[in-house]
Every structure is written in structure tokens, then in C-alpha cells.
C-alpha positions as CSV (number, residue, x, y, z in Angstrom):
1,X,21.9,-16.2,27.9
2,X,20.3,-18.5,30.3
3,X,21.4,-21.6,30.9
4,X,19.6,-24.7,33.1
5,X,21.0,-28.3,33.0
6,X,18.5,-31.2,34.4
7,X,20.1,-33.9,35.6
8,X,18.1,-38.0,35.6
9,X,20.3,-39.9,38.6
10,X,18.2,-43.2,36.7
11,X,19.6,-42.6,33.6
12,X,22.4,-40.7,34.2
13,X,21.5,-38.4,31.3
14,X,21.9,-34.6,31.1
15,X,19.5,-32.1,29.5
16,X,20.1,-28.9,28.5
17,X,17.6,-25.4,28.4
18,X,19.2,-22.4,27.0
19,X,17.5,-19.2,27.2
20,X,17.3,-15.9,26.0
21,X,16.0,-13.4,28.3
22,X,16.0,-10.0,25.7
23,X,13.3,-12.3,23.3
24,X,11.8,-15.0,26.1
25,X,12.3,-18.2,23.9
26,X,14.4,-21.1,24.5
27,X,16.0,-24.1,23.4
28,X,15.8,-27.5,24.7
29,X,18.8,-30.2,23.6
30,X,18.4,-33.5,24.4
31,X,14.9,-33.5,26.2
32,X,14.0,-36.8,27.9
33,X,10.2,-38.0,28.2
34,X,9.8,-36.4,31.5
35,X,8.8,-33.0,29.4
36,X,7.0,-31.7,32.5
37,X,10.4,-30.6,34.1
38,X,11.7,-28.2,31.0
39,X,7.8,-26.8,30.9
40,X,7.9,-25.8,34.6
41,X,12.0,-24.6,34.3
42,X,11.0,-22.1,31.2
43,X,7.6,-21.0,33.1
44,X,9.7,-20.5,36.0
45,X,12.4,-18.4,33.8
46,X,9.4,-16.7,32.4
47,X,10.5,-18.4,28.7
48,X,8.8,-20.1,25.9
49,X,10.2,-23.1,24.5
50,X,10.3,-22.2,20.9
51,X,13.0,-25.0,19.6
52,X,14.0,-28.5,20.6
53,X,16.9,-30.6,19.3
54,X,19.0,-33.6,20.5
55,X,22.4,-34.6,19.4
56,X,21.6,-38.2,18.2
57,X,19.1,-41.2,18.0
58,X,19.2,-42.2,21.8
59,X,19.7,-45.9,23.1
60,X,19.2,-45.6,26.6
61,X,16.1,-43.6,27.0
62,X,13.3,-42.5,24.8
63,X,13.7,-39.3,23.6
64,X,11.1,-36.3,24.7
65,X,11.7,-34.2,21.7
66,X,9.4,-34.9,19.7
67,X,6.5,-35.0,22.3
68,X,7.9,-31.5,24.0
69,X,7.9,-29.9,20.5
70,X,4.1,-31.1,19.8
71,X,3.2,-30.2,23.3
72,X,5.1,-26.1,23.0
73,X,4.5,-26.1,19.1
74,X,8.5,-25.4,19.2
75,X,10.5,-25.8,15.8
76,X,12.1,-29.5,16.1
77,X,15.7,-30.0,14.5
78,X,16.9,-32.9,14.3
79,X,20.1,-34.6,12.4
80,X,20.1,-34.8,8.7
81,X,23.1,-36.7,8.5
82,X,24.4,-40.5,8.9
83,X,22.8,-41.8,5.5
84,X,19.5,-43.6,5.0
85,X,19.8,-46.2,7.4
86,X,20.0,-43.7,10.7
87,X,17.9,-40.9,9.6
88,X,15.0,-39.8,11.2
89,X,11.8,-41.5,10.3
90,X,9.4,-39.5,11.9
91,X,10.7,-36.4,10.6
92,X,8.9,-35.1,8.2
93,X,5.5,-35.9,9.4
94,X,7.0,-33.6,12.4
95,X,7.8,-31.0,9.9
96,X,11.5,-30.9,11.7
97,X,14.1,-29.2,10.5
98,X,17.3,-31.5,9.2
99,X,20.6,-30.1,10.0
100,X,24.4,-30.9,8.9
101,X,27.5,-30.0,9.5
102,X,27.7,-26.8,9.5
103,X,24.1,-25.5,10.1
104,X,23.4,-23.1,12.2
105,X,20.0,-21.7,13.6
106,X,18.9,-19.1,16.6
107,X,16.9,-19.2,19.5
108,X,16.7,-15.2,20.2
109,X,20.9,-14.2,20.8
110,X,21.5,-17.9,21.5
111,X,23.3,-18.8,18.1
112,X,24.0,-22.7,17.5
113,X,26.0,-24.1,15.3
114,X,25.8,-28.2,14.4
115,X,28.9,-30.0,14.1
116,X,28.6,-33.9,12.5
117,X,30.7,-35.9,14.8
118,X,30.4,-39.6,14.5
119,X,31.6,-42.3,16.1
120,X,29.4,-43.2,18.7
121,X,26.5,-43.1,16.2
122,X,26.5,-42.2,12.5
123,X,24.4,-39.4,12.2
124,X,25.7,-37.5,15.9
125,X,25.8,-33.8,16.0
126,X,27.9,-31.6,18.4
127,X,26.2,-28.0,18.8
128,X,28.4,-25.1,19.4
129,X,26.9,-22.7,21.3
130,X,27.2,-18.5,21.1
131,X,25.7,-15.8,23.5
132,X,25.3,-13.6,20.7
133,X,24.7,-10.5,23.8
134,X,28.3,-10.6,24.5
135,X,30.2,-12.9,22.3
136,X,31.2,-13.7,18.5
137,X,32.7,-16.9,19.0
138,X,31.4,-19.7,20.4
139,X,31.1,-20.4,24.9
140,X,30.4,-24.0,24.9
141,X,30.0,-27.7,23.1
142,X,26.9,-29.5,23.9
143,X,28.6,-32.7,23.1
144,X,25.9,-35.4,23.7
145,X,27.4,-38.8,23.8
146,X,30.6,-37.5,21.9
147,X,33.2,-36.1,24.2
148,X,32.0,-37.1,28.0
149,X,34.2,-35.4,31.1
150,X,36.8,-38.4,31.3
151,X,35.9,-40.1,28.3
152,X,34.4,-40.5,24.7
153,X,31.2,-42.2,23.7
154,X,31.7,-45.7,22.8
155,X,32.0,-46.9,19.5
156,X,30.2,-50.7,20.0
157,X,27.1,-50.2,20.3
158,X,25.8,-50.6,16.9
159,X,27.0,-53.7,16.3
160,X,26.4,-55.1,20.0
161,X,23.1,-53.4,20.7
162,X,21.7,-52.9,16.8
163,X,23.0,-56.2,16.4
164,X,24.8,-54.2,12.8
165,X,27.4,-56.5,12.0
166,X,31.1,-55.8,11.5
167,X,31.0,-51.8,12.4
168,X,32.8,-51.4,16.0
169,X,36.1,-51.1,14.1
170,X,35.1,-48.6,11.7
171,X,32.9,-46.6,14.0
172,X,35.9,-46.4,16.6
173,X,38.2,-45.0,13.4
174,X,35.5,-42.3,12.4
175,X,35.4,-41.7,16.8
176,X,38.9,-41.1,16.5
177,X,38.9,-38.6,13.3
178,X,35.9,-36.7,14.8
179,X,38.1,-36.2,17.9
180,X,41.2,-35.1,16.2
181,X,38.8,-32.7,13.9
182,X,37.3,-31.3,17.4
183,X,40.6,-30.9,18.9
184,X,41.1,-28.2,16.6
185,X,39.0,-26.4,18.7
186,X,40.1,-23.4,21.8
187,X,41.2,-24.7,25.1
188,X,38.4,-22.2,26.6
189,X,36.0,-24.0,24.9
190,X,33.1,-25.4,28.1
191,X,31.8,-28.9,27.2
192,X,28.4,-30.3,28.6
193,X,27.9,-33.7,27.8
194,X,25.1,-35.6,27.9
195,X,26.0,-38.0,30.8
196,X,27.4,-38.7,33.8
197,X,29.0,-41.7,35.6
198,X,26.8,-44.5,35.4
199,X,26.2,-44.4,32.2
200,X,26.1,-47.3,29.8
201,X,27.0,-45.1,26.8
202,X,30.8,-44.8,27.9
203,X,33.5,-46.6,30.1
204,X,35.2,-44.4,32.8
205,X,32.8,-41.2,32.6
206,X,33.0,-38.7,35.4
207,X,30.7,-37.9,38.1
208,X,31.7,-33.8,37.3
209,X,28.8,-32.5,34.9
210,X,31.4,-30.0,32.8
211,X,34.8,-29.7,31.4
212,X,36.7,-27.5,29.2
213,X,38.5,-28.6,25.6
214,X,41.8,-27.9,27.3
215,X,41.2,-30.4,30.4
216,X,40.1,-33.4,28.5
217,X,42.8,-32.7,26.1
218,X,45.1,-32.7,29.0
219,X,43.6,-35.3,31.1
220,X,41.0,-37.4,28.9
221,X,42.4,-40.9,27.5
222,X,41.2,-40.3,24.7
223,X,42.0,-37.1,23.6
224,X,45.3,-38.0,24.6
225,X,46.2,-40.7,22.2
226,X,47.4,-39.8,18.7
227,X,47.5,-43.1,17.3
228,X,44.6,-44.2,15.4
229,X,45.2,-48.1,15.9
230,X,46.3,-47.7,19.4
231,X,42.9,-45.2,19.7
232,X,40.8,-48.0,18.0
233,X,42.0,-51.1,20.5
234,X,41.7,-48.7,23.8
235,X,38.4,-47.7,22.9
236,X,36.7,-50.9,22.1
237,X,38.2,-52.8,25.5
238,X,36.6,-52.7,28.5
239,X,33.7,-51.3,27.5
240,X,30.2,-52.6,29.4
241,X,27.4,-55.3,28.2
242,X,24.7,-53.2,26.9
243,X,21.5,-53.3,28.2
244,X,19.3,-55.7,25.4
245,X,17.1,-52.8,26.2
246,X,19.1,-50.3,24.2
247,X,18.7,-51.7,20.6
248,X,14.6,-51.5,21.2
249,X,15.3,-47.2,22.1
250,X,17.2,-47.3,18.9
251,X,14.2,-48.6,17.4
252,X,11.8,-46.6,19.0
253,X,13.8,-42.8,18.4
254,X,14.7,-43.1,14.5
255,X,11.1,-44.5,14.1
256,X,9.4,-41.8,16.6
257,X,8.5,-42.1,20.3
258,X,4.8,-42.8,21.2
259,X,3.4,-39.3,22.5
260,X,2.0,-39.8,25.8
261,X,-0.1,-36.4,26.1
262,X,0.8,-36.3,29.8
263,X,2.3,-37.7,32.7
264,X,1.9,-41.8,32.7
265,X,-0.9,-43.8,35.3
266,X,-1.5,-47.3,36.1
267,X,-4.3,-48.7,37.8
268,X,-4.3,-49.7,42.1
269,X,-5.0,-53.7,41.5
270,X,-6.9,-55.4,44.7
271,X,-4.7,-58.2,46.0
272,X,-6.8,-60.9,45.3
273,X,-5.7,-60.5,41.6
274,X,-2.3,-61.4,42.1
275,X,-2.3,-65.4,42.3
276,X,-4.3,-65.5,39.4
277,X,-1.9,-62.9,36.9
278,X,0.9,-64.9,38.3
279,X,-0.3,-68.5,37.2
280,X,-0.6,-66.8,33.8
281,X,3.0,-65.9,33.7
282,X,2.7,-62.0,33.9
283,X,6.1,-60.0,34.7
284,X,5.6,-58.8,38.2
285,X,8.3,-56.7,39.8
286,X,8.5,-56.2,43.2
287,X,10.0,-52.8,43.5
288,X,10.6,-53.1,47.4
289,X,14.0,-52.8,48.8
290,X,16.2,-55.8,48.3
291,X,16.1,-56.8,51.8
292,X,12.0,-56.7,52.1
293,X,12.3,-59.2,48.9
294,X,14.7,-61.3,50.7
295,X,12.9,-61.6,54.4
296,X,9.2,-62.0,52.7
297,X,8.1,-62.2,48.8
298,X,5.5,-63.7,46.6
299,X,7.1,-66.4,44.2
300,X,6.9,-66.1,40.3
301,X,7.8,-61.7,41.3
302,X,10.8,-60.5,40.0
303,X,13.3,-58.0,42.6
304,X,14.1,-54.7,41.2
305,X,14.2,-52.0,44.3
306,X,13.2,-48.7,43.1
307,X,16.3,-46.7,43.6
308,X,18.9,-45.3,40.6
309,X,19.6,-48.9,39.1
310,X,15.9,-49.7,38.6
311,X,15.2,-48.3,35.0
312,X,18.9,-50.2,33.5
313,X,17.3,-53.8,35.3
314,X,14.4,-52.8,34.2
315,X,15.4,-52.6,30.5
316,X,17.6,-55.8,31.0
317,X,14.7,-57.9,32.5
318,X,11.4,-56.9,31.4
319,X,9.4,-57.6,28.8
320,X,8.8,-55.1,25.8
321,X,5.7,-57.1,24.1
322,X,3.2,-57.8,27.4
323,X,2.0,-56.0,30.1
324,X,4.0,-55.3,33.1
325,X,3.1,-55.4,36.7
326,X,4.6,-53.8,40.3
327,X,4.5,-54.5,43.8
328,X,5.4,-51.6,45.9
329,X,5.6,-50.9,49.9
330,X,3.1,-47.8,49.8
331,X,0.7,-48.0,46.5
332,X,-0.6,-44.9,48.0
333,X,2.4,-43.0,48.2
334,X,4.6,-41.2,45.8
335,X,6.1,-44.6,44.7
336,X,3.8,-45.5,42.2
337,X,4.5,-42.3,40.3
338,X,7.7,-42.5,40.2
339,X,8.6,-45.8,39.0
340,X,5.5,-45.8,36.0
341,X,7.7,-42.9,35.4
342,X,11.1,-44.4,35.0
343,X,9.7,-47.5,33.4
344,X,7.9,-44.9,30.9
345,X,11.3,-43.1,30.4
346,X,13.1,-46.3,28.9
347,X,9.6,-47.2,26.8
348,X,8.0,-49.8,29.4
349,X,4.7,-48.0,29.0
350,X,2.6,-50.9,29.3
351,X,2.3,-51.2,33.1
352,X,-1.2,-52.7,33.6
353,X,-1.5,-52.2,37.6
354,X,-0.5,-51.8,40.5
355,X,-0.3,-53.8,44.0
356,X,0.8,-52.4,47.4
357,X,2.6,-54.7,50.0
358,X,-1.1,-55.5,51.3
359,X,-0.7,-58.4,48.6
360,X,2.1,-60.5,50.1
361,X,-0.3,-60.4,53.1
362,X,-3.1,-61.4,51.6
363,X,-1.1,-64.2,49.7
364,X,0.1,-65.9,53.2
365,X,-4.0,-65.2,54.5
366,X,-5.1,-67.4,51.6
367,X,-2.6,-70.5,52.5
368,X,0.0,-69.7,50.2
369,X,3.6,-69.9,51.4
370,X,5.5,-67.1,50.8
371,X,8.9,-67.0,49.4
372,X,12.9,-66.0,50.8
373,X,16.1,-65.5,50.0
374,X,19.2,-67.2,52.1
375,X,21.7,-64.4,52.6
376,X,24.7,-66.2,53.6
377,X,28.1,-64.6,54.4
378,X,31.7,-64.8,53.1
379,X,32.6,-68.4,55.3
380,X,29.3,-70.2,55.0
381,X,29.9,-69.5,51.2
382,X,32.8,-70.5,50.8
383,X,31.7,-73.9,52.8
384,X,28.8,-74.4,50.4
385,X,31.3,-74.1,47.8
386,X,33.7,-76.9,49.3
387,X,30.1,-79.2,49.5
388,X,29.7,-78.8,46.0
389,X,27.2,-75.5,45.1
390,X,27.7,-73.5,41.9
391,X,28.7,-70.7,42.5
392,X,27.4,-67.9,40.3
393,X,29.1,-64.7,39.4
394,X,26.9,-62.0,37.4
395,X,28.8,-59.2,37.0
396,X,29.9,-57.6,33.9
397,X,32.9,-59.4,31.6
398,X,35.6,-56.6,32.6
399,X,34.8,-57.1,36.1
400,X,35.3,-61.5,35.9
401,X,38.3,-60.7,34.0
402,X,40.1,-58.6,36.6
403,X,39.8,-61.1,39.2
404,X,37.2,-63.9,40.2
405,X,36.2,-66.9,42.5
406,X,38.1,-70.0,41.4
407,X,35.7,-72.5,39.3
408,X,32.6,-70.3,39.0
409,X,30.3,-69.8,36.3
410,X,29.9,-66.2,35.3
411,X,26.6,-65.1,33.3
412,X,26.0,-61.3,33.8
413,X,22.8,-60.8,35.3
414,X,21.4,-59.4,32.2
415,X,21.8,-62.4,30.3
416,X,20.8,-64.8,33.2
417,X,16.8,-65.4,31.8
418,X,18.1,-66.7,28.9
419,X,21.0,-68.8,30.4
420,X,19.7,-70.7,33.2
421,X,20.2,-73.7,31.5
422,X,23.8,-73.5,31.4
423,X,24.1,-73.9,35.3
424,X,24.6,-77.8,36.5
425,X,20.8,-79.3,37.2
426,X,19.9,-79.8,40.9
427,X,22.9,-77.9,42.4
428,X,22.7,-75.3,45.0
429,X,23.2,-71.8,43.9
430,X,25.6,-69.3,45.4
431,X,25.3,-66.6,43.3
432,X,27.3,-63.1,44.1
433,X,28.1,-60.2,42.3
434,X,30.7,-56.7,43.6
435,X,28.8,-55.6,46.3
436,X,25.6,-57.3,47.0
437,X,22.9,-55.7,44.4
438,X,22.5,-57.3,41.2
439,X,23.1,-60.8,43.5
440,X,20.0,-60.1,45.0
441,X,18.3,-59.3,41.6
442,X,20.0,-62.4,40.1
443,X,18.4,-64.8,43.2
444,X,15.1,-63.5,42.2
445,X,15.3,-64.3,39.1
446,X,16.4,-67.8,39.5
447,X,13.6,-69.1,41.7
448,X,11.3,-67.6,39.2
449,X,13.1,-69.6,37.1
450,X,12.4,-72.8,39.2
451,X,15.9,-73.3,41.0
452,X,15.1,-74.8,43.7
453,X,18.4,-73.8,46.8
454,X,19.4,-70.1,46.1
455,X,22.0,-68.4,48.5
456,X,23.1,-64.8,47.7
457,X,26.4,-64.3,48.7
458,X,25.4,-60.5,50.3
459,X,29.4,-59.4,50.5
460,X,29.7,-60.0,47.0
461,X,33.7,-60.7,45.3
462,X,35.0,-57.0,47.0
463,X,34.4,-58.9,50.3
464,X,35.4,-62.1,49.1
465,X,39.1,-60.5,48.3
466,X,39.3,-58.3,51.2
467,X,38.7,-61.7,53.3
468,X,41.9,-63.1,51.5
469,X,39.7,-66.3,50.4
470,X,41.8,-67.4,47.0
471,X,40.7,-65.2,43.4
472,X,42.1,-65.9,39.7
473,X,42.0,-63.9,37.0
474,X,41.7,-63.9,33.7
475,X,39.2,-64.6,31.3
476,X,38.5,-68.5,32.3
477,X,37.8,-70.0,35.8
């Protein structure tokens, strides 16, 4: 048996290709929309993707499943279980196999076995995996967003993403009795989860891509606890905001993906197009570094660099239902690919064009004034705060409750668009977040917004606190 795990820094997502070498086929669990990378891995191993599978309807990216089994002509299985409302809709009209607990199926001496673990979502699957070659019993758990090295899926996100009503409670007790039926399980047992740290999907998950049953029982949190209440009120605190991204990838994976038939384009735009696409009110994003933003920018354009955080902004900020536009340093380079790529791999396929950095140029050659943003430091901040500025903090609700900046607002940066209004009219904005990113993000998005004195606090609250400058904590400022 051959195995390959592929590995998306963007997404933090792990894929999986398992192979036999005696019959050349293999099996593909939890393919994303980058398909390209599992055809050149099997032509590489000299295999033939026969069958693809994933462990559950995805929220955080789309799923390539059903696009890599149309493109191979592999057999597609896909979950059969979590009742009406999260079964597959597409599935049929894919001819895809539905599996339950129990099923099993074989790519050549690679026998799988589905397990129904939910928790995380209703209708998740674990797959235990034999090399029938050597073995009768099984080698590994591909666990999806079940049991992560370090942590367990979370439980929330049907009713905070899918916006399903009254279900984090029950979904954490059906998490908890699909552990303590897993546990059951041998020690030896490898897992290989479908993330890593950075993930939205869980709370603490580790940057180590495997584990064993009989670490994580050892060392996991969860696995620890054997108290269902005390499991339920662990598991549902702390956890991250979700992206508002995640309930349209929901949508998007029951209902079926959009097959792209290839890798996705868009269009080099001359510069002269920009001022006019921006009176209009088109989403521009400006995928430069955060520092090239913040020395020179055109106003109304949006700051999201391109580096591993620029598909979860993307999803928080951008618009699903209108075209889509970037601004990169080299439009001739290899940065165009690659974020029409990531955008493409969280559903953001409407990208329209294209401008290089020759646009902010030819915006200042026309008259126009181009735009800034005030990095300040720790003192002047805390100066402008004395004089009366807001100060904004936009990071996430576990992170304001463990300690924050005495008397300042806190909107997370994903919820800022829609909650400008709360801030006080006509007052300066210092707005910071940990470290310095998502502030710079969040400026940008408040003089596209109109506000008129931005300051982005660059050393964030970790410098704030290491300076000794006072902090509170708690839930209210």
C-alpha cells in the first residue's frame, strides 16, 4: 500500500491518496478543488485514480470530489448517513455510491471500512483503513474533522455557521458518544486527520500531521474526559468565530460544487479601468504585502496580502454574489495563478480581472491622490488614546476575553463591514489586533468604509502587554 498526504498551508486541510501498487488504482479521501495535484501524484506513482471519497460535507473549502471523480471516471462514495437534511444532493446524478456505518469497499488490497461518527457534522464518516498485502486488521483512521492530533472537531458550527438553531448542545453529546465508541479501538491504531493548526474547524489542533489512538487518548483533552456534561461545556468554550464564509461551502458541497473542467483564469485588466470599477462599488483586493498597502494604495481597495491567511479573509470579506477584482505587485508573475487559485478553492470563482501594481501608478499620473495607512507605535497609541481616539480591537472573542486594552471596542475583523456603525462618529481610529495583521486588514476596511483618521496600532495587544501599558480582562471593557 502506498500512501501520499497533500498538505494546503491556506486552508490548513489534509488530503489523502492511497495506493495499491500489485493492481495500479487508488483512492483519494478528502480531495480539495486543486484536483491537478492528486492527477500528477498518481501519474507520478504510475496509478489510476479509480475511487474518491471524503469524510463529510466540507465548510471551509469546496470539495474536489466530485470534479476529480468526473475528470478520472473514478467510483465516488460519499456518506449515506445524517438524515434528509445533510445528505448529499448531488448524489445520484453522480451515480455515487452511499455508504453507512459499517460499509466497506476496496481499492485493489487497500480495504476501507466507513465508520458513522458524528458530532462535528451529522452525516461524518471515519474510514478504517487495511493493507490487505500484509494485514487483517485495520493500519490507520482517516478521521477527517473527527479526532484531529490535539483535539476533536468542533461541535458549533451548525448552528453558528448553518445558522441551525438550537444544535451545538446536542451535536457536542453525539461528539462525545462517537469518541467514547472510537476509543474502543487499539492503541496502534495511526490517525490522519484532515487538518492541521490553523484550522477553523477545531480549537487547539496541532501543527504534527499524525497521531496514534493511544497518544490522543493519553494526551488529547478530549479523549481524556469521561464526563459527558463536563465533555459538552469544554468543547463548546473557546472555540473560534467562523468564517460567514463557511455556511455558503456548506451550501455549496451537499448541493454539488460547480465543475471547473481545469485550472481557473482571470483576465490582465489595463489600468485605466480601475477608477471607473471602483466608482461602481466593485470589491477590489489589493493582494500586496500589508506594508506596500500601507506606504501607497488606491482608495475604495480592500488589503488582503497573499500569504497563508488570504483565502480565511477572503471568505470573511468578499462578496459571494458579484464579481471580484485583485491588485497584485507582478500581474505577470506567478501571483495571479495562485491567488485565482485560492479564491477558487473557497468558491470565489467569480474573479473578473486582474491589475498589476502599474495601476496605483497610473491612478497618481491621472491626479488622483493615493491613499495610506498611519502605522503608529505602542506610545503614540496610547497618547491618541489619552486625546480621545477609539480604540479598536478585532481579534477573535476568546482572545478579548483573556486580556484587553481598557475601554475599547472589540468587533472581530470579520464582522467589522457590517458593524462600522457601532464605532463613535467622527473619532479617530486606533484599531489593533495580536500582532499586527488583521489590524492592517481591519484599517483598510474602514477607509473603504469612509472613516476618515485610521491608525493601526502595528505591535498589536502582545506588544501592548509586554510594554506593561495597563490590560483588563474579562468579557467587558
Amino acid at each position: 500500500m502506498l500512501l501520499h498526504r497533500f498538505y494546503d498551508h491556506g486552508l490548513a486541510q489534509a488530503s489523502y491518496m492511497l495506493g495499491c501498487e500489485r493492481t495500479g488504482t487508488a483512492l483519494v479521501v478528502d480531495p480539495n478543488r486543486d484536483i491537478s495535484e492528486y492527477l500528477e501524484t498518481a501519474a507520478e506513482y504510475r496509478l489510476r485514480v479509480a475511487h474518491v471519497t471524503e469524510t463529510h460535507i466540507h465548510a471551509d473549502f469546496v470539495s474536489g470530489s466530485r470534479e476529480l471523480a468526473e475528470r478520472t471516471g473514478a467510483k465516488l462514495y460519499l456518506s449515506g448517513e445524517g438524515g434528509r437534511d445533510w445528505s448529499y444532493g448531488y448524489a445520484a446524478d453522480a451515480g455515487a455510491v452511499l455508504l453507512r456505518d459499517g460499509d466497506r469497499f476496496e481499492a485493489g488490497s487497500v480495504q476501507v471500512q466507513a465508520l458513522h461518527t458524528p458530532g462535528h457534522t451529522p452525516e461524518h464518516l471515519t474510514f478504517l483503513v487495511t493493507d490487505g498485502e500484509t494485514a487483517t486488521e485495520p493500519i490507520a483512521a482517516l478521521t477527517g474533522d473527527f479526532v484531529f492530533v490535539g483535539d476533536v472537531g468542533r461541535p458549533d458550527l451548525l448552528e453558528r455557521a448553518a445558522q441551525v438553531a438550537g444544535t451545538m448542545e446536542e451535536s457536542a453529546r453525539t461528539l462525545f458518544r462517537s469518541l467514547q465508541r472510537f476509543k474502543a479501538q487499539p492503541d496502534w491504531l495511526q490517525l490522519w486527520p484532515g487538518h492541521g493548526a490553523g484550522s477553523a474547524c477545531g480549537k487547539s489542533l496541532s501543527a504534527i500531521p499524525q497521531s496514534t489512538l493511544g497518544y490522543e487518548r493519553r494526551f488529547n483533552w478530549a479523549l481524556a474526559i469521561t464526563d459527558e456534561d463536563e465533555f459538552v461545556r469544554a468543547v463548546l468554550a473557546g472555540q473560534p468565530e467562523p468564517p460567514k464564509y463557511f455556511a455558503t461551502m456548506k451550501r455549496m458541497n451537499r448541493d454539488g460544487p460547480r465543475v471547473l473542467g481545469g485550472p481557473p483564469t482571470a483576465l490582465l485588466l489595463a489600468p485605466e479601468r480601475l477608477p471607473a470599477l471602483l466608482a461602481s462599488g466593485a470589491f477590489v483586493i489589493d493582494a500586496r504585502p500589508a506594508a506596500d498597502f500601507a506606504a501607497r494604495h488606491v482608495p475604495g481597495t480592500i488589503s488582503i496580502p497573499l500569504n497563508r491567511s488570504f483565502t480565511t479573509w477572503a471568505g470573511w470579506l468578499a462578496p459571494y454574489d458579484q464579481d471580484v477584482y485583485l491588485l497584485v505587485r507582478d500581474a505577470a508573475g506567478r501571483e495571479v495563478a495562485e491567488a485565482v487559485l485560492d479564491l477558487s478553492m473557497i468558491g470565489l470563482d467569480r474573479v473578473a480581472g486582474v491589475f498589476g501594481v502599474e495601476a496605483v501608478s497610473a491612478w497618481e499620473a491621472a491626479g488622483r491622490r493615493t491613499g495610506g495607512v498611519h502605522r503608529i507605535g505602542l506610545g503614540e497609541g496610547a497618547d491618541r488614546a489619552k486625546a480621545g481616539a477609539t480604540i479598536l480591537d478585532v481579534r477573535g472573542q476568546a482572545e478579548w476575553e483573556a486580556g484587553h486594552i481598557p475601554g475599547a471596542v472589540h468587533i472581530p475583523l470579520g464582522y467589522l463591514s457590517e458593524r462600522i456603525a457601532e464605532l463613535p462618529a467622527e473619532a479617530p481610529v486606533v484599531v489593533h489586533c495580536q500582532g499586527g495583521s488583521r489590524s492592517a486588514i481591519a484599517a483598510s476596511v474602514l477607509q473603504r468604509a469612509g472613516v476618515a483618521e485610521v491608525h493601526d496600532l502595528h505591535d498589536g495587544f502582545r506588544g501592548w502587554r509586554s510594554a506593561g501599558l495597563p490590560t483588563k480582562n474579562g468579557q467587558h471593557g
